[in-house]
C-alpha atoms as a printed R data frame, in Angstrom:
    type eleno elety resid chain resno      x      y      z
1   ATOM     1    CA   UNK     A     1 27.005 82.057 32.244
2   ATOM     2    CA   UNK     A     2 30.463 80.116 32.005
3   ATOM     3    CA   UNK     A     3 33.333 81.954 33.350
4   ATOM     4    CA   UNK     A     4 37.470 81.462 33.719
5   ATOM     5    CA   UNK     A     5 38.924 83.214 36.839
6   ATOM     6    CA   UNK     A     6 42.499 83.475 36.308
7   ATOM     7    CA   UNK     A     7 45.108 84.748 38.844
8   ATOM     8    CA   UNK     A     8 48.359 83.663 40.860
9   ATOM     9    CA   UNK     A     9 48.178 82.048 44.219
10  ATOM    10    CA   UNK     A    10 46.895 83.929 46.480
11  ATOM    11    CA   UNK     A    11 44.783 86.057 44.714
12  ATOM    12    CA   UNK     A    12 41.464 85.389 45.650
13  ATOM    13    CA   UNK     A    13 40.065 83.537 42.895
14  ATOM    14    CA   UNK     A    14 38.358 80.749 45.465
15  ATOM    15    CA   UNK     A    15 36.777 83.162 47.580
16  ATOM    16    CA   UNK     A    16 35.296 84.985 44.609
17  ATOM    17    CA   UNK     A    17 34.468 81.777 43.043
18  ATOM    18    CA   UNK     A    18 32.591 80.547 46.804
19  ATOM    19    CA   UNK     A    19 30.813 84.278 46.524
20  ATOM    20    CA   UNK     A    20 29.476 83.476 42.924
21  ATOM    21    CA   UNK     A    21 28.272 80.257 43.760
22  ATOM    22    CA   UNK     A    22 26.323 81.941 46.680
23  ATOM    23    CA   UNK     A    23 24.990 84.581 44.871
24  ATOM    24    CA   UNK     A    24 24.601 83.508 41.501
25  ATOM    25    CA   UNK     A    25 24.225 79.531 41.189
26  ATOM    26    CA   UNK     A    26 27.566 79.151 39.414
27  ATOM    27    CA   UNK     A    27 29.071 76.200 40.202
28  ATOM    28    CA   UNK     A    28 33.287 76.176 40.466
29  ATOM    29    CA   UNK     A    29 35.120 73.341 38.465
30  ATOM    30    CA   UNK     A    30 38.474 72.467 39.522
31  ATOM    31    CA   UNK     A    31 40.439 70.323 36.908
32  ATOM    32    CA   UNK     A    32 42.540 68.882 39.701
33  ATOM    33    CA   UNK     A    33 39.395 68.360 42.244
34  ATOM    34    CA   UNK     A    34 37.338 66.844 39.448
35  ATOM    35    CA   UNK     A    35 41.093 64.288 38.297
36  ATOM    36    CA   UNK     A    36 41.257 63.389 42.422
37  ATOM    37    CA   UNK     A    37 37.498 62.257 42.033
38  ATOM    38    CA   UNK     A    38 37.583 60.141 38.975
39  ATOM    39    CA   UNK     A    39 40.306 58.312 40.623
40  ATOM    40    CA   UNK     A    40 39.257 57.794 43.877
41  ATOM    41    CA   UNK     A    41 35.681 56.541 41.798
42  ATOM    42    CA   UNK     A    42 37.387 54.158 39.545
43  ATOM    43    CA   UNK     A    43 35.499 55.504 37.070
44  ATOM    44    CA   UNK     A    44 37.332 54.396 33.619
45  ATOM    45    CA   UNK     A    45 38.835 57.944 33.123
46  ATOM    46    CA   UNK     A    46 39.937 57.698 36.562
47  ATOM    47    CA   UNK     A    47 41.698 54.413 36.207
48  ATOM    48    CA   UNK     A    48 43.113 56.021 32.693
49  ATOM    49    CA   UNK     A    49 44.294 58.934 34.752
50  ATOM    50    CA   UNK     A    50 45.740 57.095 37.238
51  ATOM    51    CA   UNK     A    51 48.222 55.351 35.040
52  ATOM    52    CA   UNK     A    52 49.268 58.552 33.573
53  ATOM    53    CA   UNK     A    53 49.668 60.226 36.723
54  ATOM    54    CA   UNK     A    54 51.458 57.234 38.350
55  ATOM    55    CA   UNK     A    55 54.034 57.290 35.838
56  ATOM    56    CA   UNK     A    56 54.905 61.099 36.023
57  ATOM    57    CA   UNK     A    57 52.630 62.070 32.892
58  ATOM    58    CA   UNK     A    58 50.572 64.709 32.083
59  ATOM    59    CA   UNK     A    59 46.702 63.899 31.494
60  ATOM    60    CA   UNK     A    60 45.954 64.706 28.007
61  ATOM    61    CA   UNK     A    61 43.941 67.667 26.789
62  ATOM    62    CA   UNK     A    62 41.309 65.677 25.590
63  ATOM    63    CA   UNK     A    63 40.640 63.646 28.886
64  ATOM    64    CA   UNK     A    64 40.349 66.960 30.688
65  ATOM    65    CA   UNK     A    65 37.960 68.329 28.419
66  ATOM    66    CA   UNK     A    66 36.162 65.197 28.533
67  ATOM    67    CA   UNK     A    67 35.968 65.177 32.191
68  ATOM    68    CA   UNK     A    68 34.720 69.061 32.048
69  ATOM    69    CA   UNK     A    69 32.384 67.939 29.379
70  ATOM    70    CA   UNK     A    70 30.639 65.312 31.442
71  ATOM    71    CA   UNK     A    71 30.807 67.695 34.221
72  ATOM    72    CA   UNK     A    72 29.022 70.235 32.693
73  ATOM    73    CA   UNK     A    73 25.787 68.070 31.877
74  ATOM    74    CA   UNK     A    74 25.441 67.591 35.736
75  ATOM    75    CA   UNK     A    75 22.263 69.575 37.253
76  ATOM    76    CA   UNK     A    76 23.885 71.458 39.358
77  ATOM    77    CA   UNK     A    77 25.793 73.387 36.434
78  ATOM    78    CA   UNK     A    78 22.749 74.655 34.605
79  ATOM    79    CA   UNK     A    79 22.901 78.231 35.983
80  ATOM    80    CA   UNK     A    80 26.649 78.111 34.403
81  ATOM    81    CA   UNK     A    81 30.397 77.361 35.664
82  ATOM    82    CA   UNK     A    82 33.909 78.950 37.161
83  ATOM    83    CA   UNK     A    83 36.099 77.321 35.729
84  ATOM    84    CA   UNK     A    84 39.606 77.329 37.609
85  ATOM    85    CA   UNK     A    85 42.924 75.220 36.783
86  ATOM    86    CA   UNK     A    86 41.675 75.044 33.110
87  ATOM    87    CA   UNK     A    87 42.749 76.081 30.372
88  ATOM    88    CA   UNK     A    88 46.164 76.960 30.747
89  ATOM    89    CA   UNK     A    89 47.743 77.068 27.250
90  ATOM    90    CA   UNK     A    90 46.100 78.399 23.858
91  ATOM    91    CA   UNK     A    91 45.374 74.948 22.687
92  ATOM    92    CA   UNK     A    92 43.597 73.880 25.286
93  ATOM    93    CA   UNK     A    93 41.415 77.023 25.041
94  ATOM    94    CA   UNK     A    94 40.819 76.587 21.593
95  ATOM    95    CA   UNK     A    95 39.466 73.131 22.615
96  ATOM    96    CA   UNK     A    96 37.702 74.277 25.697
97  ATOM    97    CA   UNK     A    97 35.793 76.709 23.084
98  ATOM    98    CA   UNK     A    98 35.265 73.839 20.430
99  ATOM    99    CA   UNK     A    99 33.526 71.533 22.875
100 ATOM   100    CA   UNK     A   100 31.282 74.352 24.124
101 ATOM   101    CA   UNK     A   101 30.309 75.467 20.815
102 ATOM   102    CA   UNK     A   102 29.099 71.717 20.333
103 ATOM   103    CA   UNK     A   103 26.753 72.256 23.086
104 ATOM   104    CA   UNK     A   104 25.823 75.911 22.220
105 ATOM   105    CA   UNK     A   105 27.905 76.698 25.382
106 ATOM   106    CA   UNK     A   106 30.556 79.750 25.307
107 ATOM   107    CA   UNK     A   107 33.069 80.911 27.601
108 ATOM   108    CA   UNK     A   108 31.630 84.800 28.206
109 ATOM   109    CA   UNK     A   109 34.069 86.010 30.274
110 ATOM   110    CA   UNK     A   110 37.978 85.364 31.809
111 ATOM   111    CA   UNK     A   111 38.458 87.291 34.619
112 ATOM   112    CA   UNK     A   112 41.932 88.257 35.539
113 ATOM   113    CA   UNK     A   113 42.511 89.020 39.105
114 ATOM   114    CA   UNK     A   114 45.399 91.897 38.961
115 ATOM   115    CA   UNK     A   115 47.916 91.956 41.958
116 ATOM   116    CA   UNK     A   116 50.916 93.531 43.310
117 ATOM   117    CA   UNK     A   117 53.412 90.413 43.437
118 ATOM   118    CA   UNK     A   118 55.616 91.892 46.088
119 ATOM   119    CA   UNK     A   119 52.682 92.984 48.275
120 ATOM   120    CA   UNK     A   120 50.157 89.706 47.565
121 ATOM   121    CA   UNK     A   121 54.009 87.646 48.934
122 ATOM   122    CA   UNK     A   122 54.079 90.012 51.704
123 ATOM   123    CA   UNK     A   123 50.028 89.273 52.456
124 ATOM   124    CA   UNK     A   124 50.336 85.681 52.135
125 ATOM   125    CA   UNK     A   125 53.509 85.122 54.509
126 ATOM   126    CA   UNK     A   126 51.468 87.282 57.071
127 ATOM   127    CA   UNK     A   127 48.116 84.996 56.322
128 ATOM   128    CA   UNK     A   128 47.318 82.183 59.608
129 ATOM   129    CA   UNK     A   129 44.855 80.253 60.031
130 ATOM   130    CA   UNK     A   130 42.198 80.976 62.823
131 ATOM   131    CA   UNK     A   131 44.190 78.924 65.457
132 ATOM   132    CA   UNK     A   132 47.222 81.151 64.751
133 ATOM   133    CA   UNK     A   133 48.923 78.125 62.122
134 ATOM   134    CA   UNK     A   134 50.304 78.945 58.834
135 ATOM   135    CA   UNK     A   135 50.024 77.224 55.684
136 ATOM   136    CA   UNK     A   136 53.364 75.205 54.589
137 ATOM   137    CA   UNK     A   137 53.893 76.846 51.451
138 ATOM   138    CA   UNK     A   138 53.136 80.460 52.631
139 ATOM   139    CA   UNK     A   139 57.232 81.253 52.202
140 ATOM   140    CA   UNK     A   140 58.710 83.883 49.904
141 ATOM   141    CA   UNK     A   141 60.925 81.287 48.256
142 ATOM   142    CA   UNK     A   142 57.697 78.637 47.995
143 ATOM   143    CA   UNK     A   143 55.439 81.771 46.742
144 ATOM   144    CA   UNK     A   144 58.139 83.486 44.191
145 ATOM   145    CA   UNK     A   145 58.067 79.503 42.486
146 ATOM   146    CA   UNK     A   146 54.514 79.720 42.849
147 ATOM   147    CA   UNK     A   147 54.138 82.417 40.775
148 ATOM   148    CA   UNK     A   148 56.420 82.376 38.540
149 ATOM   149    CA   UNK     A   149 55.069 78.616 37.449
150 ATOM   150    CA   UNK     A   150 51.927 80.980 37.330
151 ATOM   151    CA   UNK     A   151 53.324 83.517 35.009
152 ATOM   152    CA   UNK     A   152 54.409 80.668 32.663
153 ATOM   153    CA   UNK     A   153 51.668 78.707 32.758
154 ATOM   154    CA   UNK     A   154 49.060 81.707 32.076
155 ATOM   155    CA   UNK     A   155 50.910 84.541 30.217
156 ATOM   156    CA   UNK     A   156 50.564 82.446 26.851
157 ATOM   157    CA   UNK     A   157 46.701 82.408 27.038
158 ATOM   158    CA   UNK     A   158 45.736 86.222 28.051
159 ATOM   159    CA   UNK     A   159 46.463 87.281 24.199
160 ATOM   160    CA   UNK     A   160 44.187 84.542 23.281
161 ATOM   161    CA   UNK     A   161 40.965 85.456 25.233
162 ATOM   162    CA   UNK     A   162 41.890 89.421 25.274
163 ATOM   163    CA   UNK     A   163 41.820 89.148 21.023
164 ATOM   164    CA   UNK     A   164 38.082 88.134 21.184
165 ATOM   165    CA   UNK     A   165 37.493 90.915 24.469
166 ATOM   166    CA   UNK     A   166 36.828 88.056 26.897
167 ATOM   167    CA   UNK     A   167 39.337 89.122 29.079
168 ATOM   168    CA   UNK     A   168 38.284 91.438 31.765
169 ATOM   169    CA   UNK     A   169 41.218 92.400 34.260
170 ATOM   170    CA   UNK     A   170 40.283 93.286 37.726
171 ATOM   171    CA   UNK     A   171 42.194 94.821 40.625
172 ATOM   172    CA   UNK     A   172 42.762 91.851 42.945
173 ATOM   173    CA   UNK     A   173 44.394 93.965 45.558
174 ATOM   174    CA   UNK     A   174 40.823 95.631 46.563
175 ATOM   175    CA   UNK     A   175 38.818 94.404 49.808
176 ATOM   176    CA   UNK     A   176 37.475 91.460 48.652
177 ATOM   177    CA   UNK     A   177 33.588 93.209 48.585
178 ATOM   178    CA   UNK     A   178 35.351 95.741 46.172
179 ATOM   179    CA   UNK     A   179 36.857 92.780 43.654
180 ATOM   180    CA   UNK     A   180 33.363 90.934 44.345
181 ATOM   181    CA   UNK     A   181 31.568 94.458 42.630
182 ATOM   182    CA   UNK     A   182 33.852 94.142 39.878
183 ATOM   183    CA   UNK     A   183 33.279 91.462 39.098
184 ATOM   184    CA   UNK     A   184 29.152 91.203 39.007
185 ATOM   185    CA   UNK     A   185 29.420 94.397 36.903
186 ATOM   186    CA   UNK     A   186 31.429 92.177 34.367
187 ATOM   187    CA   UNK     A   187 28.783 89.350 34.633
188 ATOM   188    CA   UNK     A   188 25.780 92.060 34.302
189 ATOM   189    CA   UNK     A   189 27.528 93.512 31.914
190 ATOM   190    CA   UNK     A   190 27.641 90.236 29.707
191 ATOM   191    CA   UNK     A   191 24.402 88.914 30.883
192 ATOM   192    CA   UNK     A   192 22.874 91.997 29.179
């Protein structure tokens, strides 16, 4: 089962992704975890990437999807993938889905964790770390950018993925056990 969690900062979408992994097998990709790697391998898309990046650009569509691609084929994907970071406009859905079909693959469900913005700001400026420090960009002014990058980054695709009823929407302000039940039932539900 191959799976997008969507959701602004803060919402939970890593610790539901580390639960799903545990549970289920899944495996989470991050776009910007799996760029970091190529380049720090040298691999040749990492030495592409690294160009782009160095000079300000954005990495292509088709290098991401290429990089998803060849992670998908690793072994410890088989029992499917979170995807997380990716896609974030229509096109590059529409591509995701294109390359997946190729390999008999499908996306069969995006996950949207819902949240109260004003009370997920006031939750994160209250979140520390266990030795009582906070994280730099737990601010209002850092977390309102934060999510409104979000909003503009991942309104545009929702339509896209809710036309087809991929899009599930879940209530991201539950106890995280609560969100975690949600979401299975989705995956059941699919896996059915």
């Amino acid at each position: 089962m191959n799976i997008i969690l969507l959701g602004p900062p803060g919402a939970g979408k890593g610790t539901q992704a580390k639960r799903l992994e545990a549970r289920r097998g899944m495996k989470q990709i991050s776009t910007g975890d799996m760029l970091r790697a190529e380049v720090k391998a040298q691999s040749p898309i990492g030495l592409e990437v690294k160009g782009l990046m160095d000079k300000g650009h954005f990495v292509p569509d088709p290098i991401i999807v290429q990089m998803i691609e060849n992670r998908i084929e690793q072994p410890d994907c088989v029992k499917g993938v979170i995807l997380d970071g990716f896609p974030r406009t229509e096109a590059q859905a529409e591509i995701l889905d294109s390359m997946l079909k190729k390999r008999n693959l499908k996306i069969d469900a995006v996950i949207l964790l819902e949240v109260n913005e004003e009370a997920l700001v006031k939750r994160l400026c209250e979140r520390q770390h266990d030795d009582g420090s906070r994280r730099a960009d737990d601010h209002p002014e850092v977390i309102h950018a934060r999510l409104e990058t979000y909003r503009k980054q991942t309104a545009p695709i929702l339509p896209y993925y809710e036309q087809n009823g991929r899009l599930k929407r879940v209530d991201g302000m539950q106890d995280v056990e609560a969100v975690g039940k949600a979401i299975d039932a989705i995956l059941d539900q699919r896996s059915s």
